[in-house]
FIGU-725783 format. One line per field, with one value per residue (C-alpha): residue in one letter; chain; x, y, z. Coordinates in Angstrom, 3 decimals. Example, Ala and Ser with C-alpha at 12.3 -4.5 7.8 and 13.67 -1.06 7.14 Angstrom:
BEGIN
drense = (A	S) .
lumdren = (A	A) .
X = (12.300	13.670) .
Y = (-4.500	-1.060) .
Z = (7.800	7.140) .
end
This chain:
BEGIN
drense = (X	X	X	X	X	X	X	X	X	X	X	X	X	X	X	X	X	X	X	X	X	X	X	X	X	X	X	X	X	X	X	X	X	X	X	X	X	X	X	X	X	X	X	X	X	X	X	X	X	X	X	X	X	X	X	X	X	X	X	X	X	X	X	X	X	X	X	X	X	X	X	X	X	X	X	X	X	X	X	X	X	X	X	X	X	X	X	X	X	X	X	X	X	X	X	X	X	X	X	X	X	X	X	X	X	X	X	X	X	X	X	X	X	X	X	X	X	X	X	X	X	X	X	X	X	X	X	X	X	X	X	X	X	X	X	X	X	X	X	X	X	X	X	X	X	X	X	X	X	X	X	X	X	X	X	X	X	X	X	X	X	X	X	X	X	X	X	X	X	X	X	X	X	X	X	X	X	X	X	X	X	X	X	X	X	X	X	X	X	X	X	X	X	X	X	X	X	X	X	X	X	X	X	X	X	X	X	X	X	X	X	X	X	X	X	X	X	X	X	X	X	X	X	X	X	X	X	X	X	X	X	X	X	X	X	X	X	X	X	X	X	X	X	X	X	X	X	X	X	X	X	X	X	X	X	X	X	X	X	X	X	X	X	X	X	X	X	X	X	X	X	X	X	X	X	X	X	X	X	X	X	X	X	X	X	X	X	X	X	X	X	X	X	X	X	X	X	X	X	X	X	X	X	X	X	X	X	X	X	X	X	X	X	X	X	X	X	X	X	X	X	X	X	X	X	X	X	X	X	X	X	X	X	X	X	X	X	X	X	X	X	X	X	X	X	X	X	X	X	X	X	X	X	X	X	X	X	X	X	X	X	X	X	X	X	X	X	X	X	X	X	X	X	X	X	X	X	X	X	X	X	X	X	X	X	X	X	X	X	X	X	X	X	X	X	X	X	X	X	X	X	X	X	X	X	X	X	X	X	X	X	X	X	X	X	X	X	X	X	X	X	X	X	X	X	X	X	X	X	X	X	X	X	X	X	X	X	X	X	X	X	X	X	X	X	X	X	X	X	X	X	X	X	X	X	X	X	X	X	X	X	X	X	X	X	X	X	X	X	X	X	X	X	X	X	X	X	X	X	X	X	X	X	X	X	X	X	X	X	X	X	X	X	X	X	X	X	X	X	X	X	X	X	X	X	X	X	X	X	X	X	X	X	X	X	X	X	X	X	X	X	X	X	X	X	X	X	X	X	X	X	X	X	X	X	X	X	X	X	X	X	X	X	X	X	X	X	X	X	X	X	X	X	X	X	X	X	X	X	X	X	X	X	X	X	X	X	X	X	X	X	X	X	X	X	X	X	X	X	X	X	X	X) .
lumdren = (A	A	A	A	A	A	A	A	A	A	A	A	A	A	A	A	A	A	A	A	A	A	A	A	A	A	A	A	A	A	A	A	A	A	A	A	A	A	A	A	A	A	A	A	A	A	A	A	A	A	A	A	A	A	A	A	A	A	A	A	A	A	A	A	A	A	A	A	A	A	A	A	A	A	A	A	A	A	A	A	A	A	A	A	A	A	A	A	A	A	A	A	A	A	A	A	A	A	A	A	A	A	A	A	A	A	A	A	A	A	A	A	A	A	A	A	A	A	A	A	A	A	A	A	A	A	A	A	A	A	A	A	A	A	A	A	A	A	A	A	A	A	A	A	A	A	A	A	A	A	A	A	A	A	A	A	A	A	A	A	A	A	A	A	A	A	A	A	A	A	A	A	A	A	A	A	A	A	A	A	A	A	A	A	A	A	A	A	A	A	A	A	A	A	A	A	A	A	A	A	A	A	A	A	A	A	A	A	A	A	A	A	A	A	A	A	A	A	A	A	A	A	A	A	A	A	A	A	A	A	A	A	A	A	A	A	A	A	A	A	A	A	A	A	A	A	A	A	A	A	A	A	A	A	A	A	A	A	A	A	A	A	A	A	A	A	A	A	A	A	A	A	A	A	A	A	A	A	A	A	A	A	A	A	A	A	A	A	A	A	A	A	A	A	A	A	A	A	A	A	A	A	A	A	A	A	A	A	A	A	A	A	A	A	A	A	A	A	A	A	A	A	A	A	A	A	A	A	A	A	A	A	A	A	A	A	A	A	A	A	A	A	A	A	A	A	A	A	A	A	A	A	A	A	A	A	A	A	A	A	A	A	A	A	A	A	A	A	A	A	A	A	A	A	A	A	A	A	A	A	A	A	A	A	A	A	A	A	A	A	A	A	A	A	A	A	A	A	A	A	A	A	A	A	A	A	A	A	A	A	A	A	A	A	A	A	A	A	A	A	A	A	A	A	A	A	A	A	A	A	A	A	A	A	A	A	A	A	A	A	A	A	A	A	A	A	A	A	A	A	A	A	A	A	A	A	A	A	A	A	A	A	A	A	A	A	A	A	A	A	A	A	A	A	A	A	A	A	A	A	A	A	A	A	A	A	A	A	A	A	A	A	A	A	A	A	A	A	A	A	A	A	A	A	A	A	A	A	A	A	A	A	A	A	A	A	A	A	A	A	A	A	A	A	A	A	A	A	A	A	A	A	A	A	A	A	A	A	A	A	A	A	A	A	A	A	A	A	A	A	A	A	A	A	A	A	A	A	A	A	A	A	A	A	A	A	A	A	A	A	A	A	A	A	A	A	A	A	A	A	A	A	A) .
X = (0.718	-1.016	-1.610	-4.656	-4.348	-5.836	-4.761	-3.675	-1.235	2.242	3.826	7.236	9.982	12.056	13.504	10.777	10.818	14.431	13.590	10.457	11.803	12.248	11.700	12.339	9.000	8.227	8.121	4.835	4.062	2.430	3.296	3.921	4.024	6.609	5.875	3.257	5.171	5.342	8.914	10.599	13.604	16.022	18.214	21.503	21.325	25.292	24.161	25.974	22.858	20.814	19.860	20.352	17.392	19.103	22.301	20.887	20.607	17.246	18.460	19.199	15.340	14.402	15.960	13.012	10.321	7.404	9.570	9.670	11.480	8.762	8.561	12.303	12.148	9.525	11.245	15.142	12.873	11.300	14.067	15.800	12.948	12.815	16.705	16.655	14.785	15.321	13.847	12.397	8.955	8.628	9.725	5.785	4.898	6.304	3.940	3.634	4.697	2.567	2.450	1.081	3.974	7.023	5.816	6.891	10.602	10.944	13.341	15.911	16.013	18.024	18.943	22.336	22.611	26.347	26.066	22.495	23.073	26.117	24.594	20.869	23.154	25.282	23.342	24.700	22.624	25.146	24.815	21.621	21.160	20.915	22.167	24.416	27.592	25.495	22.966	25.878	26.886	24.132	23.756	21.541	19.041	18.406	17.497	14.239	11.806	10.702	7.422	7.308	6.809	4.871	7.316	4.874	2.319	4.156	4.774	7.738	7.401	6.600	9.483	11.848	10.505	12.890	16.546	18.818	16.435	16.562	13.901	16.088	16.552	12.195	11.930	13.737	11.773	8.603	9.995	11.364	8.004	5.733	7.632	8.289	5.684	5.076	8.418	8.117	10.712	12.622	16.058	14.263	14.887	18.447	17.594	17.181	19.756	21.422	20.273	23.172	23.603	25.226	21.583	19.263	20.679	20.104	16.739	15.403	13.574	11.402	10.400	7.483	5.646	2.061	-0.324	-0.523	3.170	1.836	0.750	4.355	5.839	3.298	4.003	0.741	-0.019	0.303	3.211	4.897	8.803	11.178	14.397	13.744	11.536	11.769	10.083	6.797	7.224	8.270	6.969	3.986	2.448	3.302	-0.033	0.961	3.059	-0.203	1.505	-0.372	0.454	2.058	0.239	-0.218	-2.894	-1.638	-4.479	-2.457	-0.441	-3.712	-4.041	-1.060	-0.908	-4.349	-4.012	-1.741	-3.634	-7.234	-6.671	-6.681	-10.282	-9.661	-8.887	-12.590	-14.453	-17.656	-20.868	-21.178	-25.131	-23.733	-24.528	-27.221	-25.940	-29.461	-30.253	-33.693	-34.832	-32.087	-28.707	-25.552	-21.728	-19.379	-15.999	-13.619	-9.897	-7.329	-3.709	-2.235	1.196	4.465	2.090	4.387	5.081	6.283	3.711	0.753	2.730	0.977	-1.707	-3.433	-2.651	-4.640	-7.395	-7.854	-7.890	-9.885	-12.827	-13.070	-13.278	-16.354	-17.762	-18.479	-19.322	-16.866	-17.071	-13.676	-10.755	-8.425	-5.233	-2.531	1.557	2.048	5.304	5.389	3.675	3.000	1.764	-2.058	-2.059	-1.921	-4.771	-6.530	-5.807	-6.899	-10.407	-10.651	-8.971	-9.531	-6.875	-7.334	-10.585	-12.409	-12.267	-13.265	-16.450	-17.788	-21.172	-22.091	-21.042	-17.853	-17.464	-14.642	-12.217	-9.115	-7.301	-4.632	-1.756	0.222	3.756	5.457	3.541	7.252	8.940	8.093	10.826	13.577	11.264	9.272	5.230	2.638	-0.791	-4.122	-7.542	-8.943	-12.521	-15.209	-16.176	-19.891	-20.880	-20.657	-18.014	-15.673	-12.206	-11.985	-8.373	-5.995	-2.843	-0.482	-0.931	1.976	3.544	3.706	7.497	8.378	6.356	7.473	6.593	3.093	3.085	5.953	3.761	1.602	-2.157	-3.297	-6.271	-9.383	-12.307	-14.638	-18.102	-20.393	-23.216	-24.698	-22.512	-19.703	-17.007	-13.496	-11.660	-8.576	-6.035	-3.991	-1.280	-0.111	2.787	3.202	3.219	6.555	7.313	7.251	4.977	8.079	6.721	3.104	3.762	4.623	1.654	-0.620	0.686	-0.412	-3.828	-4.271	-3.602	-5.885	-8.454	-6.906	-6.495	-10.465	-10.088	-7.565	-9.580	-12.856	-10.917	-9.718	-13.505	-15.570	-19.134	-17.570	-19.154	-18.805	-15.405	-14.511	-11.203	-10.030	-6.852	-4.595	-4.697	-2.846	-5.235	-8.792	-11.213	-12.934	-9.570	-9.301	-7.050	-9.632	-11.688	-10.251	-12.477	-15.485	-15.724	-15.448	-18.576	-16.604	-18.158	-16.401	-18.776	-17.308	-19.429	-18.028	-15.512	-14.643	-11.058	-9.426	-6.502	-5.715	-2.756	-2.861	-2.288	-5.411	-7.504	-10.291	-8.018	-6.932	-6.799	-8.436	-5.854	-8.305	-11.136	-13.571	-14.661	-17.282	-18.438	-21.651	-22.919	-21.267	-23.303	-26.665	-26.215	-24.633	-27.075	-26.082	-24.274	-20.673	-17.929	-15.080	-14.197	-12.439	-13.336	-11.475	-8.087	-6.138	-5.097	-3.033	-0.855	0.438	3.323	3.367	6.758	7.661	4.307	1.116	-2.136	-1.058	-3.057	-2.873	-2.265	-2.297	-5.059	-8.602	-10.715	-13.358	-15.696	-19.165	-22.086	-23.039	-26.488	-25.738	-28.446	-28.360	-25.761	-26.509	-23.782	-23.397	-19.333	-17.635	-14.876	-13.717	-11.209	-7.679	-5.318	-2.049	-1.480	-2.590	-0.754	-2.848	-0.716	-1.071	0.547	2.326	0.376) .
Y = (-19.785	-16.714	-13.850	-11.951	-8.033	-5.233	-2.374	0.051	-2.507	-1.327	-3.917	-4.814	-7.053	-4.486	-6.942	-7.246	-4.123	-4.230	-8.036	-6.996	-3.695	-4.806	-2.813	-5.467	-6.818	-10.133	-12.932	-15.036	-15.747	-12.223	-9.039	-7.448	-3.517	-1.920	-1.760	0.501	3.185	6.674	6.887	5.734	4.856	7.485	6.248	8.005	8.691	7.944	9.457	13.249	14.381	14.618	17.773	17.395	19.486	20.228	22.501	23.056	27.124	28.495	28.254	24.712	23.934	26.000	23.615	21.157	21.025	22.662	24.762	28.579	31.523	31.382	27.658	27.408	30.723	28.511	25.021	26.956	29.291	26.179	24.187	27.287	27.105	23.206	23.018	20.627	17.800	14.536	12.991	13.861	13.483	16.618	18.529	17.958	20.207	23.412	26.167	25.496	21.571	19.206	15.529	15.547	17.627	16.093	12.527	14.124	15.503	12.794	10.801	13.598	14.800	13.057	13.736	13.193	10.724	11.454	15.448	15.874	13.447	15.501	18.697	17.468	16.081	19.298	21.850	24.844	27.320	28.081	24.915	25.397	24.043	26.709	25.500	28.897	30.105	33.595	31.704	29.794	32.773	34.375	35.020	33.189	36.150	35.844	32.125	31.188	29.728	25.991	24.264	23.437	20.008	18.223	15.425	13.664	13.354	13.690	10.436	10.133	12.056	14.975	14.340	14.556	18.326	18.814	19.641	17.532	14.673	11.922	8.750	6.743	9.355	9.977	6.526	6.147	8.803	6.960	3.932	5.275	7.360	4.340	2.102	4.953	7.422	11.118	13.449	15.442	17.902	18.443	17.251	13.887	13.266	12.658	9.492	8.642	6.497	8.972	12.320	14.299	17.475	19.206	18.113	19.093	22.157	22.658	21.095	22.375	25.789	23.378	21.094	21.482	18.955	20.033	21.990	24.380	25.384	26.795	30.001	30.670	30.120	32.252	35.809	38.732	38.563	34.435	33.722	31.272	31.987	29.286	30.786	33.566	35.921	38.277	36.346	35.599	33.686	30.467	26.830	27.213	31.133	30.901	30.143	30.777	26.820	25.237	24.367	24.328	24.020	20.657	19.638	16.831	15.004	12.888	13.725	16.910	14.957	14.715	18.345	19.310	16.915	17.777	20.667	18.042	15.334	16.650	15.464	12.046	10.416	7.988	11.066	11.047	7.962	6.800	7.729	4.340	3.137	1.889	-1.289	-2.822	-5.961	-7.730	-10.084	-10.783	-9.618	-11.761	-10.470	-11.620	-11.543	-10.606	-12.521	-11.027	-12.301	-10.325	-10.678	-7.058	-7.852	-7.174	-5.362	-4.485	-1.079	1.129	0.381	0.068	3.928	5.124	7.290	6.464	2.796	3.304	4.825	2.509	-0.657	1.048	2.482	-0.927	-2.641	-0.306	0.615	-3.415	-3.653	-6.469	-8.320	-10.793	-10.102	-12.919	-11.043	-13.287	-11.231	-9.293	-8.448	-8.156	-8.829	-4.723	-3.902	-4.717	-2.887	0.522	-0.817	-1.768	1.592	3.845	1.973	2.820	6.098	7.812	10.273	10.142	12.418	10.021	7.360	9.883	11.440	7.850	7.998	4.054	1.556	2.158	-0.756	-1.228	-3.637	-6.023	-8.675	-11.706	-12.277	-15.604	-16.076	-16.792	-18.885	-19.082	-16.708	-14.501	-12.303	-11.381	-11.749	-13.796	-14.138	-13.662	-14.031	-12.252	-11.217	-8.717	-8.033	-6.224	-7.372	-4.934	-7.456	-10.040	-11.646	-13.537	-15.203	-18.340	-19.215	-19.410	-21.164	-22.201	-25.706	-28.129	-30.614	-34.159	-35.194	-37.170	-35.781	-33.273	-30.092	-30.237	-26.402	-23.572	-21.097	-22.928	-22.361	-19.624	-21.242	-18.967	-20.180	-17.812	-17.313	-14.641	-14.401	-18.178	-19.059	-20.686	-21.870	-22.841	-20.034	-21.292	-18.787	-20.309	-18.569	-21.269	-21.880	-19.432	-20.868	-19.070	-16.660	-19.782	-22.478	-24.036	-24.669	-25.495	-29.104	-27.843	-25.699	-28.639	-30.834	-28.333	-27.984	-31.977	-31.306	-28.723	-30.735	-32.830	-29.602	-29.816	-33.131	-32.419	-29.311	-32.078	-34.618	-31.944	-30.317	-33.795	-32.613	-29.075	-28.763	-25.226	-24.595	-21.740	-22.404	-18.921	-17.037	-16.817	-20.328	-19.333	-20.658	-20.119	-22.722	-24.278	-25.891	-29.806	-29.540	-28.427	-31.485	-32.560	-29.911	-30.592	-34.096	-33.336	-31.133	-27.595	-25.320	-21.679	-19.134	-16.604	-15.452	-17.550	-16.078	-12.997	-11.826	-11.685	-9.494	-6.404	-2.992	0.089	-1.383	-4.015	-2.790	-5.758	-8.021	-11.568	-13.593	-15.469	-16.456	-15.694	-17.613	-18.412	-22.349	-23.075	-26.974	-28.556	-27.249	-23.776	-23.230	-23.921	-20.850	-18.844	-15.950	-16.317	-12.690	-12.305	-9.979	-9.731	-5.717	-3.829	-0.093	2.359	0.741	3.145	6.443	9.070	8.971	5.472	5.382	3.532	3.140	7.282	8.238	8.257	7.051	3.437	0.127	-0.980	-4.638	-5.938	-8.532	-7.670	-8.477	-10.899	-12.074	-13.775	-13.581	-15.680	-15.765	-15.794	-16.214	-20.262	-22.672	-25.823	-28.546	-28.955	-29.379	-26.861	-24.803	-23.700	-26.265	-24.551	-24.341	-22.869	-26.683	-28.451	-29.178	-30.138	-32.920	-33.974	-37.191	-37.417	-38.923) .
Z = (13.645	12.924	16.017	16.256	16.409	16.667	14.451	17.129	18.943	18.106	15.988	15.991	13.771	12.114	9.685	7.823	6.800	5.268	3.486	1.618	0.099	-3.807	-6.556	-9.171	-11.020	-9.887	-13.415	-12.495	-16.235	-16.728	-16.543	-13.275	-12.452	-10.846	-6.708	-6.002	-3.768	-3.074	-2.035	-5.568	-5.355	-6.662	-9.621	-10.706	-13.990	-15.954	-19.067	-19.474	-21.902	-19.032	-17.714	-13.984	-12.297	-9.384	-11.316	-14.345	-15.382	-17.046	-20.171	-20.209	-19.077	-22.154	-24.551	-23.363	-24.891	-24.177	-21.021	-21.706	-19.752	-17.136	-16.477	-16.186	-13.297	-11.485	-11.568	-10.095	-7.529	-6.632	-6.240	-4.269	-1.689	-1.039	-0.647	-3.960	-5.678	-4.214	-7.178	-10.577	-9.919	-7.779	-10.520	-11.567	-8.638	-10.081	-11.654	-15.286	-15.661	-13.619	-14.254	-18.030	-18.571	-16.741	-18.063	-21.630	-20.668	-18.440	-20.441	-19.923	-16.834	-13.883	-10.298	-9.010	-6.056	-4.610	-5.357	-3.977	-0.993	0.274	-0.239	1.384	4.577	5.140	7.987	6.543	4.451	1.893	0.307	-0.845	-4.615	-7.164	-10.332	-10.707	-8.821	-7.752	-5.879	-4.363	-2.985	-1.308	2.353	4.872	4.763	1.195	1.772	1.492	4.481	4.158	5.836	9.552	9.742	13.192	13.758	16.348	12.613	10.007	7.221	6.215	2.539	5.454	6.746	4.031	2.999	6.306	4.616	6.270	6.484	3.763	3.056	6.191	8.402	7.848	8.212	11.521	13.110	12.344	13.102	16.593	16.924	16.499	19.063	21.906	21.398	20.521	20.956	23.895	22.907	20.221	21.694	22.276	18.277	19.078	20.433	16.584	14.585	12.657	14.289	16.146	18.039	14.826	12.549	15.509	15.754	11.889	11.614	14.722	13.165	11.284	13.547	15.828	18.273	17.621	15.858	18.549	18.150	14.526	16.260	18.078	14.707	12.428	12.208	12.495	8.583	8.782	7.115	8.762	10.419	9.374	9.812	7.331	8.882	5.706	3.060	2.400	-0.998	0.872	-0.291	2.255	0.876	-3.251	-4.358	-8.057	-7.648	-6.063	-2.850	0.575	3.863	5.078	7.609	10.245	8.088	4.830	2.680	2.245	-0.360	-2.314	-1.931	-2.722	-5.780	-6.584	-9.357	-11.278	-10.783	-12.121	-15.732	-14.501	-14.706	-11.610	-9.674	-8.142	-7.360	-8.837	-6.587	-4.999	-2.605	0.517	0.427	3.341	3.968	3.083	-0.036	0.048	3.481	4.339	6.357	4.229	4.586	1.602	1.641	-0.556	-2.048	-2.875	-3.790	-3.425	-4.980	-2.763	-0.243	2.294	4.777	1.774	-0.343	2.027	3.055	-0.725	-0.193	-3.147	-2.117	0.928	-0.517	-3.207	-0.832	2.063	-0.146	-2.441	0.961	1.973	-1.415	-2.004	1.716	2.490	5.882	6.104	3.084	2.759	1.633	-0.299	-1.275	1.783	1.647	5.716	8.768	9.377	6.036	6.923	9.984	7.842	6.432	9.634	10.580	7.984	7.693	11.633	11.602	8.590	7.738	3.624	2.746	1.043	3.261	6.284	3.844	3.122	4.264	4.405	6.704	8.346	10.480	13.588	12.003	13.302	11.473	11.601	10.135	9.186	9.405	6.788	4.425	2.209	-0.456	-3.183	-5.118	-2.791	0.415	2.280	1.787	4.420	4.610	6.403	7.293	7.641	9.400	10.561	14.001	13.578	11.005	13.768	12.816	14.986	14.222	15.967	15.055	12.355	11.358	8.760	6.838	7.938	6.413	7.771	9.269	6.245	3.463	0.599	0.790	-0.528	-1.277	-2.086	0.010	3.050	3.101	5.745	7.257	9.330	11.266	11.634	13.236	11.455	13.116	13.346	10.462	11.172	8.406	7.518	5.223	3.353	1.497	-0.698	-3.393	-5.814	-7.844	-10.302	-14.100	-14.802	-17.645	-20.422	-18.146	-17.386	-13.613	-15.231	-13.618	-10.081	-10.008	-11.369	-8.433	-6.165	-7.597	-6.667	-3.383	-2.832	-2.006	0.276	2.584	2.857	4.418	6.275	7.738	8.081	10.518	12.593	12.614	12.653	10.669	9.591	5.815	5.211	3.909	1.414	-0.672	-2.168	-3.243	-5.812	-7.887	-10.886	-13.579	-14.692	-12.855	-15.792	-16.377	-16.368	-13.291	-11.092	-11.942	-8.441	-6.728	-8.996	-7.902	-4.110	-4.517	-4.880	-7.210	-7.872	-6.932	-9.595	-12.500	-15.206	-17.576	-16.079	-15.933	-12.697	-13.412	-14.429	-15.496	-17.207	-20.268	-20.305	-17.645	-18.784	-17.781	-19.916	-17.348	-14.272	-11.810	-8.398	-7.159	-4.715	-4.281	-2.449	-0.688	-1.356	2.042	1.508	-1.451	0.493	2.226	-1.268	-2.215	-6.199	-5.766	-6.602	-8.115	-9.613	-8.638	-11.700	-11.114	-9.238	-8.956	-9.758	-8.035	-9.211	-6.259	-7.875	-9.936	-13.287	-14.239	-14.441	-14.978	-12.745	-12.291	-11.700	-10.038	-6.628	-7.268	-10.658	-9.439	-8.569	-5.695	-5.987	-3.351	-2.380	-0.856	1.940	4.459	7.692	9.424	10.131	9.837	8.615	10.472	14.132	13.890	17.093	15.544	18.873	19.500	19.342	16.402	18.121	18.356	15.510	12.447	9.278	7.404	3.910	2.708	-0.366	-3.048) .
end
């Protein structure tokens, strides 16, 4: 059964993290997108042709195209000052490349896993990466400083500017962070899985445990002291490579990214009216779908993944989202969060409705590739809206599995509507519709879930069946849901999906069916949201500028100011288990 949360209760379940981490596109019988995430996975390259940007010399950049004398200075001073590149990608950061750049040379350049991992974990300074036996050689006092990073705030790509601290050892401070609390000094980090005496000592000039021990590590002319008091051309003063300041705040990673990222057109959002929540003189509710594909911690970690799902959620002025692919039970709770505590500029400048929002969260509703699948909702409770329960589908004792991923079912009061919300993700088709059949089986038993839901709510008419049903509507199979008086309140013919490659989409795999009684109470408006999904925070494949889910959200329109059946939704789901019999 689903549990209700708020967004600032710690949550818990560790293993969920490690299950839903998969890299590997998902075959659903089209194309999927590599998962959305910040923290790539780095990939040892085998190929000797590769220049390896961690030991290569200035003139080996210079036999890349497009890299001259200069360039090639910036990328080795660069990679001097943070301690070495823990992937490709921040090679885009350097003075004179950027992402336009990089995304050209990309092809030949690697990073070495075993030789940068044993270099990154080492505490001395000497084994800073250089790429020539001089550098090697230096002393400490020729080293250059690194930021100061507030461990209490920091995300985890913060984290990792630390030398010495790698994507788990970041990921176990959060992790450790978020269950105990804020660090109250810095030898409470040894409490950490994987932190020592030997790497506090090391990492301890660059850690701090709030903003206000900035000014006992800033010198008189504001260059900050991290270890090397003698320099002043460290990663957080050399304006000529665009780098600011980490701070506590993530949006820093959009402006530190920003002077790389302008060439991209999604890199500012459209000027959007807030919208009034009124059709007609009349007060409304938007329900909105979405299947954010493999949305779990990681990816929901994304900046750009944040800010595309939290300002599509206010730009369209959504009240309940039914989200289908989480990937875990935590991932909508960075969500939840954002929306209420706005860290990402954007999301804090909107100037429309901001709304206080919670949500729920299934269990698992079954599997997708290499993890299990979970489903939620998300609301805003200043719309007046009210979850009254929720709960998986069930299967009766002896039946067959009606369903490879159970129904999430809501009841929700919005004001003095009340309805029945049903989020289903079908059977995919498969790469050559060899599981069409499966998939059409489950389509027939959609419908039967509506009954179901009606003889556990005697006189309940106002259900909403919407999700992911892997095939347009106007298809013969959903004849079943024509002829129980279910009408899909989508405009007619518009794609539902969506990459970088076909951003109009080809297909329409979402929808939003309404009952007979439902549509009483439909305004006529609805959507099918393809702007703005895309941030240049988001990786597509080794480039940038990639989509959040390679689905859109659609939603409808609903008044909410009467309700037109007399059925109670307040009796209890946490014991009720909807059974459909085998037909």
């Amino acid at each position: 059964m689903g549990a209700i949360n708020s967004c600032c209760i710690p949550r818990h379940a560790d293993s969920h993290f490690k299950e839903a981490r998969s890299s590997t596109p998902k075959a659903k019988g089209h194309r999927r997108n590599l998962s959305a995430t910040f923290n790539m996975t780095l990939i040892e390259e085998k190929n000797p042709n590769l220049i390896n940007v961690n030991y290569a010399s200035e003139e080996e950049f210079m036999t890349l195209p497009g890299i001259d004398r200069t360039t090639a200075r910036n990328i080795i001073e660069y990679r001097r000052t943070i301690g070495g590149f823990r992937k490709v990608e921040e090679v885009a950061l350097v003075s004179g490349v950027g992402a336009a750049k990089l995304n050209s040379i990309r092809d030949e350049l690697t990073v070495s896993i075993s030789r940068q991992a044993s270099l990154l974990d080492r505490n001395s300074e000497e084994n800073s990466v250089s790429g020539s036996k001089s550098d090697v050689s230096k002393s400490d006092t020729e080293k250059k400083g690194r930021s100061v990073i507030n461990v209490n705030t920091a995300n985890v790509f913060q984290l990792m500017e630390i030398k010495g601290i790698g994507q788990v050892l970041a990921e176990n401070i959060v992790t450790y962070r978020d269950k105990k609390g804020a660090f109250k000094s810095k030898e409470d980090l040894v409490k950490v899985k994987g932190i020592g005496p030997n790497l506090l000592s090391a990492i301890s000039p660059f850690v701090i445990l709030s903003d206000k021990d900035l000014k006992e590590n800033t010198q008189p002319n504001g260059n900050v002291m991290t270890g090397d008091h003698n320099h002043s051309n460290s990663v957080n003063n050399c304006k000529h490579d665009g780098m600011k300041m980490l701070s506590t705040s993530t949006e820093n990673m959009l402006e530190i990214l920003e002077p790389y990222i302008k060439d991209f057109k999604e890199s500012v959002r459209p000027k959007v009216k807030p919208f009034k929540f009124k059709h007609k003189n009349r007060g409304v509710v938007r329900i909105a779908s979405w299947n954010l594909e493999r949305f779990d911690v990681e990816k929901a970690t994304n900046p750009g993944v944040r800010d595309v799902v939290c300002m599509t959620i206010l730009e369209n002025g959504f009240g309940i989202v039914a989200f289908q692919e989480l990937g875990d039970q935590e991932a909508i709770s960075k969500i939840c969060t954002e929306l209420n505590k706005p860290s990402l500029p954007s999301v804090r400048k909107w100037q429309g409705h901001k709304g206080s929002w919670k949500f729920v969260v299934s269990e698992a509703t079954g599997r997708m590739y290499r993890s299990n699948e979970y489903n939620g909702f998300l609301y805003d409770t200043t719309q007046g809206i009210e979850p009254l329960g929720s709960g998986l589908l069930q299967k009766s004792a002896k039946a067959k599995k009606p369903f490879v991923r159970k129904p999430y079912i809501g009841t929700f009061k919005i004001k003095k509507l009340d309805c029945v919300i049903v989020s289903v993700h079908l059977k995919a088709t498969g790469l050559d519709n060899e599981d069409l059949g499966q998939l059409q089986e489950e389509v027939e038993k959609v419908p039967n879930v509506a009954q179901a839901l009606s003889e556990h709510y005697p006189g309940e008419e106002d259900i909403i069946l919407l999700g992911d049903f892997n095939l347009t509507p106007d298809a013969e199979d959903f004849d079943c849901m024509r002829d129980k008086g279910y009408k899909c309140g989508l405009p007619t013919g518009v794609f539902t999906n969506i990459s970088n490659k076909n951003p109009k989409g080809s297909k329409t795999y979402d929808h939003i069916w309404l009952s007979s009684s439902t549509l009483q109470v439909f305004s006529g408006e609805s959507g099918v949201v393809r702007e703005s999904l895309t941030s240049p925070l988001i990786p597509n494949g080794w480039s940038w500028g990639g989509v959040v889910s390679d689905h859109c959200p659609v939603w409808v329109e609903l008044y909410t100011g009467k309700d037109l059946d007399d059925a109670d939704l307040n009796k209890s789901l946490e014991d009720v288990k909807f059974t459909i019999a085998n037909s």
